[in-house]
N, CA, C and O of each residue as an XYZ file, in Angstrom:
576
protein
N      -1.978    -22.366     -5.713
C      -2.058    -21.071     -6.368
C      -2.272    -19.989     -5.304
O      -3.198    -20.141     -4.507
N      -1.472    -18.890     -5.231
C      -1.602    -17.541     -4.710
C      -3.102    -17.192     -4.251
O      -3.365    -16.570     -5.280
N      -4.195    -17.115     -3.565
C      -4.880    -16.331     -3.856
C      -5.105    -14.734     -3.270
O      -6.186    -14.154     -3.363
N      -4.311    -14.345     -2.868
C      -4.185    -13.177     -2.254
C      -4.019    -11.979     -3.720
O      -3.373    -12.247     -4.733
N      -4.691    -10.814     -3.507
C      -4.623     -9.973     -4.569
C      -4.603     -8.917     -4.249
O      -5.378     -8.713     -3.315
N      -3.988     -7.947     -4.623
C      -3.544     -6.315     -4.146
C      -5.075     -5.977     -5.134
O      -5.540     -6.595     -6.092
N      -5.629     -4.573     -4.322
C      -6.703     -4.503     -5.091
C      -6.254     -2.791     -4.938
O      -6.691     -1.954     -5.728
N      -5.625     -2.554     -4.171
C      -5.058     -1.250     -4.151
C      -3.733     -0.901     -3.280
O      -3.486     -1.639     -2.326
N      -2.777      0.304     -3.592
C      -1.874      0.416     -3.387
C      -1.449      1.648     -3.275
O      -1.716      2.369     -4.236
N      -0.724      2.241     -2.182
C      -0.087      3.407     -2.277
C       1.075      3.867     -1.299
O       1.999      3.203     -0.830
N       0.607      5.779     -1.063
C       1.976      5.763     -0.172
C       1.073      6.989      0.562
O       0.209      7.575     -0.090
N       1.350      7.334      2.009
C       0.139      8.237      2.353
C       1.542      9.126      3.100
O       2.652      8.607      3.219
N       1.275     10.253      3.459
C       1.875     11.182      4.209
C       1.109     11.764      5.369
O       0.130     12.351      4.908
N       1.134     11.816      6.213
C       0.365     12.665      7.614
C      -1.645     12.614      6.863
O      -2.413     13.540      6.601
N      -1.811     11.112      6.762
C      -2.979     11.505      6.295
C      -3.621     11.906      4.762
O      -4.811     11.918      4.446
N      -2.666     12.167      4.081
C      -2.516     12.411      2.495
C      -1.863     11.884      2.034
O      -0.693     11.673      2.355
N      -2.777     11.310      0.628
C      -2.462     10.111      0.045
C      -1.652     10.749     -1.273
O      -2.104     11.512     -2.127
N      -0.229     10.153     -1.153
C       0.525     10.969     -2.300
C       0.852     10.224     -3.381
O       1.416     10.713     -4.360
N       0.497      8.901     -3.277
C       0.344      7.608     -4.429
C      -0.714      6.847     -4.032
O      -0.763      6.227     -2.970
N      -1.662      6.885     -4.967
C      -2.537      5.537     -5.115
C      -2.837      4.925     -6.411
O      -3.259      5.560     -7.377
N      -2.656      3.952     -6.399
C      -3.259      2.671     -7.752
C      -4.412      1.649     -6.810
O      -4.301      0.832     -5.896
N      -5.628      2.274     -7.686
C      -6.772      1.496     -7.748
C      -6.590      0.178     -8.906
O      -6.846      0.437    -10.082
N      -6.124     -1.291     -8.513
C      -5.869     -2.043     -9.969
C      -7.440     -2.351    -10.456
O      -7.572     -2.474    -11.674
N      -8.784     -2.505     -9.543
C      -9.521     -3.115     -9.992
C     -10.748     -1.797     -9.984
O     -10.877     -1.321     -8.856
N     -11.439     -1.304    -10.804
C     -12.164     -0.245    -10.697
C     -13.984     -0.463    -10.086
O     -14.869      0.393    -10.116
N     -14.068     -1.752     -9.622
C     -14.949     -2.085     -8.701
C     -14.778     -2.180     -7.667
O     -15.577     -2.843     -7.006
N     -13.731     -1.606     -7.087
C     -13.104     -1.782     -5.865
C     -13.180      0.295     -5.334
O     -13.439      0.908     -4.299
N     -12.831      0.631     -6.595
C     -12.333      2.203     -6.339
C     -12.739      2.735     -5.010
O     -13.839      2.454     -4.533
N     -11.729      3.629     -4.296
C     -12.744      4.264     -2.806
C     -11.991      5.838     -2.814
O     -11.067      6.313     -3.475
N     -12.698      6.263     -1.954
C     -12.122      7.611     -2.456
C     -10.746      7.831     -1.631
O     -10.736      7.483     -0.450
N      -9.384      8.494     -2.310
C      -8.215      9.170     -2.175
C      -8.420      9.126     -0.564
O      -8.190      8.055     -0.002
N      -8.805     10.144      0.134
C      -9.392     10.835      1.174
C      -9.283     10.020      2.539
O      -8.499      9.895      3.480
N     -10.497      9.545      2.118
C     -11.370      8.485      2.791
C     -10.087      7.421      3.342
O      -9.587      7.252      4.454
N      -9.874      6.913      2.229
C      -9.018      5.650      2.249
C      -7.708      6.192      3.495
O      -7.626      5.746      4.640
N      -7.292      6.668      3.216
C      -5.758      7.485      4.052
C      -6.169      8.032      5.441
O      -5.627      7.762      6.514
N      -7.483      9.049      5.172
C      -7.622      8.982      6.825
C      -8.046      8.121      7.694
O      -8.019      8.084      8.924
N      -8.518      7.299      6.728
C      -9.307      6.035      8.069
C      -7.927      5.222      8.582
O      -7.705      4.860      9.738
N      -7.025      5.024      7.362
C      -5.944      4.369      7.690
C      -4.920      5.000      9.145
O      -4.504      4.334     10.093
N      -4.740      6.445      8.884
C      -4.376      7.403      9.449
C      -5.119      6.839     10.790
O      -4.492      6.146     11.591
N      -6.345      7.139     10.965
C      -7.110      6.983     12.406
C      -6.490      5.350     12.513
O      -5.466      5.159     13.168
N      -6.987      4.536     12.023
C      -6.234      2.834     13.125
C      -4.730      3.311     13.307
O      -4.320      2.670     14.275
N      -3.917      3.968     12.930
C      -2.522      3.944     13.518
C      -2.541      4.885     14.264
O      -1.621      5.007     15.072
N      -3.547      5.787     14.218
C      -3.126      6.924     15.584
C      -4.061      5.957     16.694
O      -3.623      5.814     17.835
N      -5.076      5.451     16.382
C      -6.047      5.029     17.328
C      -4.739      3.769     17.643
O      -4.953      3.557     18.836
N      -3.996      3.193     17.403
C      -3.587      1.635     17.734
C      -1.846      2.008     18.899
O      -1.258      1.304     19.720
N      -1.531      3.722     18.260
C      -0.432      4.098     19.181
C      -1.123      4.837     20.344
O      -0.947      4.311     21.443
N      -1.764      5.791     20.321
C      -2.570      6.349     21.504
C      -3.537      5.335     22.182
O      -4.338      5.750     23.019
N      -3.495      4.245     21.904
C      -4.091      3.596     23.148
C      -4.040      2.659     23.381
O      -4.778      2.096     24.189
N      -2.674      1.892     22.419
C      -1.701      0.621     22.739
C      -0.596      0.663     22.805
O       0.227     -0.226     23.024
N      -0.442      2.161     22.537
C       1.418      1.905     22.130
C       1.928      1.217     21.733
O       2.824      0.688     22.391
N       1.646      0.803     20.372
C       1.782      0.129     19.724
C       1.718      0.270     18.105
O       0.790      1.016     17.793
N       2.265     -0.110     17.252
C       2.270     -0.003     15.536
C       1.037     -1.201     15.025
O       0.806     -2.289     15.554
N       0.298     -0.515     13.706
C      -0.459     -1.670     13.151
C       0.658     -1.756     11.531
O       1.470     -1.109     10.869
N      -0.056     -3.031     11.599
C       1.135     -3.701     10.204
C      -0.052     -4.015      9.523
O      -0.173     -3.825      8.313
N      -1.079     -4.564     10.350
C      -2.062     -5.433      9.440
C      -3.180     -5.159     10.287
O      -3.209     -5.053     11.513
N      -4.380     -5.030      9.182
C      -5.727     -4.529      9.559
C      -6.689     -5.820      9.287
O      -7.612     -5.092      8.922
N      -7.278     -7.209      9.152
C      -8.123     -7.813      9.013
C      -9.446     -7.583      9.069
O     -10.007     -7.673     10.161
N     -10.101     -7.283      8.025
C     -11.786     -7.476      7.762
C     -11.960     -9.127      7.210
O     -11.210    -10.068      6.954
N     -13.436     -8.840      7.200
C     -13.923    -10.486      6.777
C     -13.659    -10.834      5.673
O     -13.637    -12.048      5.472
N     -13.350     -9.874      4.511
C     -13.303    -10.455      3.345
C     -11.483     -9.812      2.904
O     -10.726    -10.335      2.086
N     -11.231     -8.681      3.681
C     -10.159     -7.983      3.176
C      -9.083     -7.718      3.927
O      -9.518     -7.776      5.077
N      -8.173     -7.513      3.966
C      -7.013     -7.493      4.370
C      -6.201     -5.859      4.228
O      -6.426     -5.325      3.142
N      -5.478     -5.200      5.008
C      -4.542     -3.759      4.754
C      -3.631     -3.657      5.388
O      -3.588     -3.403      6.591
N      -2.532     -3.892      4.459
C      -0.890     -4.057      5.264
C      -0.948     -2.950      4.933
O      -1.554     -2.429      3.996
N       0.212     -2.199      6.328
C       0.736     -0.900      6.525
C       2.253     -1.069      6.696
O       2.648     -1.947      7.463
N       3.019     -0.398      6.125
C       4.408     -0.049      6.745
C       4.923      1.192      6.552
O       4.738      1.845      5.525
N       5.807      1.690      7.848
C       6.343      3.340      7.736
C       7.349      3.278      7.133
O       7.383      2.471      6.204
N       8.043      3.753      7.299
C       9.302      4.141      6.440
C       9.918      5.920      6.745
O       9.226      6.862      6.358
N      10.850      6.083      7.246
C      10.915      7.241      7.996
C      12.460      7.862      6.416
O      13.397      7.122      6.114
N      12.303      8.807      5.983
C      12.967      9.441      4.950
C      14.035     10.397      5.342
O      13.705     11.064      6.322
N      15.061     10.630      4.933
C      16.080     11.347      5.005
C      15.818     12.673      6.042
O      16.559     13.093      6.931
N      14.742     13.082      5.681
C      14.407     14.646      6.886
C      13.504     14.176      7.929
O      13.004     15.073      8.608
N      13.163     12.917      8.228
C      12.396     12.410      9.303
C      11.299     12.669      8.707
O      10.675     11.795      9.307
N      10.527     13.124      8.036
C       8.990     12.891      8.002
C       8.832     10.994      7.224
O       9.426     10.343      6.365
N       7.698     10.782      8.157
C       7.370      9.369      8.023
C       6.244      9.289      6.968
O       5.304     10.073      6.841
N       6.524      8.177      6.230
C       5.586      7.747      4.812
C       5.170      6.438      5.049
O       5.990      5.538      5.228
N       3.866      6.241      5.067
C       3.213      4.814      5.154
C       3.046      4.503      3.812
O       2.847      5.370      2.961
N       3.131      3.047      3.521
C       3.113      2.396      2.233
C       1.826      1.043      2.632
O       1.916      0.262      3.579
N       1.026      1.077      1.906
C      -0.224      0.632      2.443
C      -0.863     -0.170      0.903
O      -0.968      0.471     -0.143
N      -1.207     -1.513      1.008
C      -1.674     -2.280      0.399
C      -3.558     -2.988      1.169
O      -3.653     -3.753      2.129
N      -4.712     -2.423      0.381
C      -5.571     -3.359      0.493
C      -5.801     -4.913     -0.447
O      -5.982     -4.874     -1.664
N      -5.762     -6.089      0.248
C      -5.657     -7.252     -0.446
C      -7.378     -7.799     -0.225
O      -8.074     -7.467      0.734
N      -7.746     -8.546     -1.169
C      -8.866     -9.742     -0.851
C      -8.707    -10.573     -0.042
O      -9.730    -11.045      0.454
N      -7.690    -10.968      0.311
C      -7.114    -12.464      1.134
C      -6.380    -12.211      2.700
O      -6.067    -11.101      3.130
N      -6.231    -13.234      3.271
C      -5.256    -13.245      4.191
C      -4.177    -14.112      4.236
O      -3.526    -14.291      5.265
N      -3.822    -14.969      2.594
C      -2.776    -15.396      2.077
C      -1.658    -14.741      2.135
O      -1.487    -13.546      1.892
N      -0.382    -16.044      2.671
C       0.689    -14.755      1.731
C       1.418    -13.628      2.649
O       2.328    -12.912      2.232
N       0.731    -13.568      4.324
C       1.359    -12.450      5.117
C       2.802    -12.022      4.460
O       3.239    -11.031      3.875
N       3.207    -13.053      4.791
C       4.777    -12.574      4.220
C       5.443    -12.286      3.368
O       6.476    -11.625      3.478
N       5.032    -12.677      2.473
C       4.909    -11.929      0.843
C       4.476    -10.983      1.178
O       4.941    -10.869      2.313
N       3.930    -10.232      1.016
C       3.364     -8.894      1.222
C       3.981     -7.969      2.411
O       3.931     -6.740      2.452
N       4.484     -8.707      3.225
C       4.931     -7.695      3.889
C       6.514     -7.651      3.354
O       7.083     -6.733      3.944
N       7.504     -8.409      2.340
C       8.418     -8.211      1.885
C       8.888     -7.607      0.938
O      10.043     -7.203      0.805
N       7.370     -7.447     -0.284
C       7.096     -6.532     -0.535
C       6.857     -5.201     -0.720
O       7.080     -4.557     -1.744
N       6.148     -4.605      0.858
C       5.561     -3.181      1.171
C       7.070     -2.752      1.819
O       7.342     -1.553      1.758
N       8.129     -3.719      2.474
C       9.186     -3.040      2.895
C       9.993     -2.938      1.764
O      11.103     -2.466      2.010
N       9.770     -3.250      0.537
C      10.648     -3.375     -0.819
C      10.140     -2.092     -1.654
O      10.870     -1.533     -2.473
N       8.887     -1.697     -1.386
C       8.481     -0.521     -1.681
C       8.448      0.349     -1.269
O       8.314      1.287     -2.054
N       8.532      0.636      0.039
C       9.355      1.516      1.127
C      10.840      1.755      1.305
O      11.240      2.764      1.885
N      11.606      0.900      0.847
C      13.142      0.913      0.475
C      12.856      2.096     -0.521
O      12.976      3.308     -0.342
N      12.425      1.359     -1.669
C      12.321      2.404     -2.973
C      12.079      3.758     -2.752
O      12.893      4.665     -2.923
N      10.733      3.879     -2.301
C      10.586      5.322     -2.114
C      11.712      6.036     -1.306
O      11.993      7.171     -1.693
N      12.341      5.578     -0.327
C      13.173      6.029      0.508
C      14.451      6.247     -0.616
O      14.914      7.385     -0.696
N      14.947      5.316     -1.368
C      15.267      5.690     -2.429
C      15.592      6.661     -3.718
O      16.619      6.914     -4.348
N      14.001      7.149     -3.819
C      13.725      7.432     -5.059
C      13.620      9.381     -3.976
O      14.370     10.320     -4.246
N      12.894      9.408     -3.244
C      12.624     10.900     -3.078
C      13.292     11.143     -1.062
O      13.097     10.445     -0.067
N      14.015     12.344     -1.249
C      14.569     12.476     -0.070
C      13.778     13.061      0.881
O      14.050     12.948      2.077
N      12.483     13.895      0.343
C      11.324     14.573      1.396
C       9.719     14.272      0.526
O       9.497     13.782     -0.581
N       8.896     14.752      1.474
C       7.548     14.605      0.403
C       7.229     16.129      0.851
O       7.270     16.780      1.895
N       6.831     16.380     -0.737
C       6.714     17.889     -0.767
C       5.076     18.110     -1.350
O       4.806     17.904     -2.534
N       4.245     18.468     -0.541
C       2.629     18.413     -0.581
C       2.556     19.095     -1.945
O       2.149     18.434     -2.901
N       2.951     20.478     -2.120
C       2.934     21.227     -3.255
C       3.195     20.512     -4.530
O       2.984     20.980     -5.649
N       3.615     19.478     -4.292
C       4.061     18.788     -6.455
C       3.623     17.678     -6.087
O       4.413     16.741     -6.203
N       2.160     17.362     -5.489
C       2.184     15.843     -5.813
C       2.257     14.750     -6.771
O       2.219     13.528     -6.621
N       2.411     15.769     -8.165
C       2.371     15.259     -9.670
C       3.712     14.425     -9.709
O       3.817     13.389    -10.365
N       4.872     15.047     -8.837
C       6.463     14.508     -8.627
C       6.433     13.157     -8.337
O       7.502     12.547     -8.353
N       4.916     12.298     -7.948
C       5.220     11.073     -7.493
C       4.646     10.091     -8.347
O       4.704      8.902     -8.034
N       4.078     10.484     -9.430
C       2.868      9.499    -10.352
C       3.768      8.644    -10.792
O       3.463      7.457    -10.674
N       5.142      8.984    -11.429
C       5.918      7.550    -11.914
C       5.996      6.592    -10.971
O       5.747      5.460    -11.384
N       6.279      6.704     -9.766
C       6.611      5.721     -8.062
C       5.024      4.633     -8.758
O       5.134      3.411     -8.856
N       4.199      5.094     -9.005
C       3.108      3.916     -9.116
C       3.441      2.780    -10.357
O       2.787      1.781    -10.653
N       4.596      3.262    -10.922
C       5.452      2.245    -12.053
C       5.818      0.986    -11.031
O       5.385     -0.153    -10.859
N       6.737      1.728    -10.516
C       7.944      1.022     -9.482
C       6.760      0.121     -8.366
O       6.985     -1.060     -8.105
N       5.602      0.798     -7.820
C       4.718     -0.300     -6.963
C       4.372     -1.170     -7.722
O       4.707     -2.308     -7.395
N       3.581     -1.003     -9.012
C       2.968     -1.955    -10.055
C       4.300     -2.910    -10.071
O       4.357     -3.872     -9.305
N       5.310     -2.623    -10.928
C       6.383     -3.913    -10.701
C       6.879     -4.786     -9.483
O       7.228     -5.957     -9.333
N       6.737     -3.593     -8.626
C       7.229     -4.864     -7.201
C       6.203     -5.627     -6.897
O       6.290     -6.712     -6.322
N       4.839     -4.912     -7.396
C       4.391     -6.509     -6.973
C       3.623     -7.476     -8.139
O       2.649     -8.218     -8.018
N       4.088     -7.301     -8.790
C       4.178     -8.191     -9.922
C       2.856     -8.818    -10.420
O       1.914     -8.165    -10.869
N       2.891    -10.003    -10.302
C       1.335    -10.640    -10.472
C       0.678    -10.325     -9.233
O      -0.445    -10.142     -9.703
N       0.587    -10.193     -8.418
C      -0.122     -9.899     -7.101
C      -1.540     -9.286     -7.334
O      -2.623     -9.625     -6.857
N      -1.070     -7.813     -8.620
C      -2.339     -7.237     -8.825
C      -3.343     -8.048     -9.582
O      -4.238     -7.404    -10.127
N      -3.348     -9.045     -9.680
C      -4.220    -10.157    -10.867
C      -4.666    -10.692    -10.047
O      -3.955    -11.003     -9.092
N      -6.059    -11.031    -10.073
C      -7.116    -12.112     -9.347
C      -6.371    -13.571     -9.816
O      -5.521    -13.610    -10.706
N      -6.879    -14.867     -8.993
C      -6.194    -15.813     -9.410
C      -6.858    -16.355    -10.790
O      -6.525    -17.299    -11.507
N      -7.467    -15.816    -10.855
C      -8.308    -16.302    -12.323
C      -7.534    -15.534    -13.581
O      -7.517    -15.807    -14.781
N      -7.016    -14.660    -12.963
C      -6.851    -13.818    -14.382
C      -4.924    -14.228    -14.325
O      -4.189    -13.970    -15.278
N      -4.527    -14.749    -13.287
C      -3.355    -15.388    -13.305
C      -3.126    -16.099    -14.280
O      -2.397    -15.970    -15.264
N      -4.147    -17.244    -13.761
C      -4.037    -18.488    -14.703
C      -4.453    -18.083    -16.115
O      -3.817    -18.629    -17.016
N      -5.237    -17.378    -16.401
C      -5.693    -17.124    -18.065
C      -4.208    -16.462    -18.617
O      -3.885    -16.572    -19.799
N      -3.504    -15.888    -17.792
C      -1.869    -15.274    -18.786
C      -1.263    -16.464    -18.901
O      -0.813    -16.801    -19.996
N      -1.161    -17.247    -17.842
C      -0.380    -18.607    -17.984
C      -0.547    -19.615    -20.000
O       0.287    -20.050    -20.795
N      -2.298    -19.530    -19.974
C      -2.121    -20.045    -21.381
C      -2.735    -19.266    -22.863
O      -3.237    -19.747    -23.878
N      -2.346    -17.444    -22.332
C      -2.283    -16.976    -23.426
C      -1.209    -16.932    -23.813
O      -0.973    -16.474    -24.931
């Protein structure tokens, strides 16, 4: 069984978070918070490795990152915190499947209408499917 679980999900711009889904509300962290810290490990991981982060490891948690560069060049990170470190690859086939989309779905990100992006948290919720379910709450759909 899977145990890896998206516990949150979004899409950040220069630091601003222009989609987020909190799935579990004991988890919630603030908008803000969440995007600039993310923001700081990728500026902190190119200014002084030259280098990209994909994946962030804590002890209990996990935060895939991927860019995605849009029709006018401004770059959009698509960023998943998980419970697990199950699954790398799933998840990262995923966050580039949700980065397709957005690339997709909007040709610039325009700070002024961030309301323009609340459906895109449809399209994340479906791509990743059961993912957002603890493995417990997996198995309980299995025999309802």
């Amino acid at each position: 069984m899977i145990r890896l679980t998206v516990l949150e999900a979004g899409v950040m711009f220069s630091g601003i978070p222009i989609v987020k889904i909190n799935y579990y509300d004991d988890k919630a962290t603030d908008s803000l918070l969440t995007a600039g810290l993310l923001e700081a490990i990728q500026a902190f991981a190119v200014e002084i490795f030259d280098d990209e982060t994909e994946t962030f490891k804590m002890k209990r948690y996990s935060i895939f990152l991927h860019k995605n560069t849009l029709k006018n060049n401004q770059v959009v990170t698509v960023y998943s915190i998980c419970d697990s470190f199950d699954r790398l690859g799933t998840i990262k086939v995923l966050m580039q499947s949700i980065a397709n989309a957005f690339h997709e779905t909007f040709d610039n990100v325009n700070l002024g209408c961030l309301n323009e992006y609340e459906d895109f948290k449809d399209i994340i919720t479906k791509k990743l499917g059961d993912l957002i379910y603890r493995p417990e709450d997996r198995l309980r759909k299995v025999f309802l």
